[in-house]
Phi, psi and omega in degrees: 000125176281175220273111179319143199276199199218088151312117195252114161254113183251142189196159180232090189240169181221332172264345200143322205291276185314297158005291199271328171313296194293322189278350174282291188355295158285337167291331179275301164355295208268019135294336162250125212278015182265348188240141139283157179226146164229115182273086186233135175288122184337337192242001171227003163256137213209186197281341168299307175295325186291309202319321189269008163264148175249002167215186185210154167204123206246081174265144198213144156280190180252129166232075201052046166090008190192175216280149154003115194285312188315311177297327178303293173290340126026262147280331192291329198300350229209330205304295204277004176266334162294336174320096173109352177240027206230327200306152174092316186303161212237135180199179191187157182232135180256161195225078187255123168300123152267319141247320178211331143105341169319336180278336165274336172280311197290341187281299191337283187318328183294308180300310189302316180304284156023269164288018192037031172281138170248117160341075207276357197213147160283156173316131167275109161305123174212121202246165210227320205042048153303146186204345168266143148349278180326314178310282175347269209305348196291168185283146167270151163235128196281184162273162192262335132027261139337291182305331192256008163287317190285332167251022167275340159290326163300312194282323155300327207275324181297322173318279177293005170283338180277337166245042193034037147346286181255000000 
């Protein structure tokens, strides 16, 4: 019997939003008893954790138009150690947004190229359209929509990993 495969979710939040992403993700992931999920916050995830993953999912706010500085340090803490030993794995990204989160998405996808990972999804996005401080700083509440768009991707992503999709 082989080893069950293993899905790493790193993620950043600082109001709520992205948070409440990653964790539907993994509540959908963790419908296939075939995946392990592991749900680690940017700052407690390092390249020992990607090496041991066999797919990813990468959440972020939009942070002045790009991902998060925590999800950033992050990749810099993981990059060259992962460089050349990651290709081929299957990964996605979530995005919570205040006007459009492409820039944070498009930062991500240059690292996962990099790392020669395939996309299994375009980036989900899901904007809040803060646009004040106050909006910005405020706690997000996800729409429950949206959370189960983040967790039908989880329940994809776990899905083909377990049946060697990706």
């Amino acid at each position: 019997m082989s080893a069950p495969k293993s899905l790493l979710i790193v993620y950043h939040s600082m109001t709520g939003g992205t948070r409440q992403m990653a964790e539907s993700a993994c509540a959908g992931a963790l419908t296939d008893t075939g995946v392990e999920v592991r749900l680690l916050h940017a700052s407690q995830a390092g390249p020992d954790d990607v090496l041991a993953a066999d797919g990813m999912i990468f959440a972020t706010p939009e942070n002045l138009a790009a991902m998060s500085g925590q999800l950033k340090d992050f990749f810099d803490r993981s990059y060259y150690a992962v460089l050349d030993h990651a290709g081929g794995r299957p990964y996605a990204s979530l995005v919570c947004a205040g006007s459009d989160g492409s820039n944070a998405a498009r930062q991500i996808e240059r690292i996962a190229t990099g790392w020669r990972l395939k996309p299994i999804a375009e980036p989900l996005i899901v904007c809040t359209h803060a646009q004040t401080a106050q909006a910005i700083l405020a706690p997000k509440h996800i729409s429950a929509g949206d959370l189960e768009r983040c967790r039908t991707l989880g329940e994809a992503m776990a899905a083909g990993l377990a049946l060697g999709v990706f």
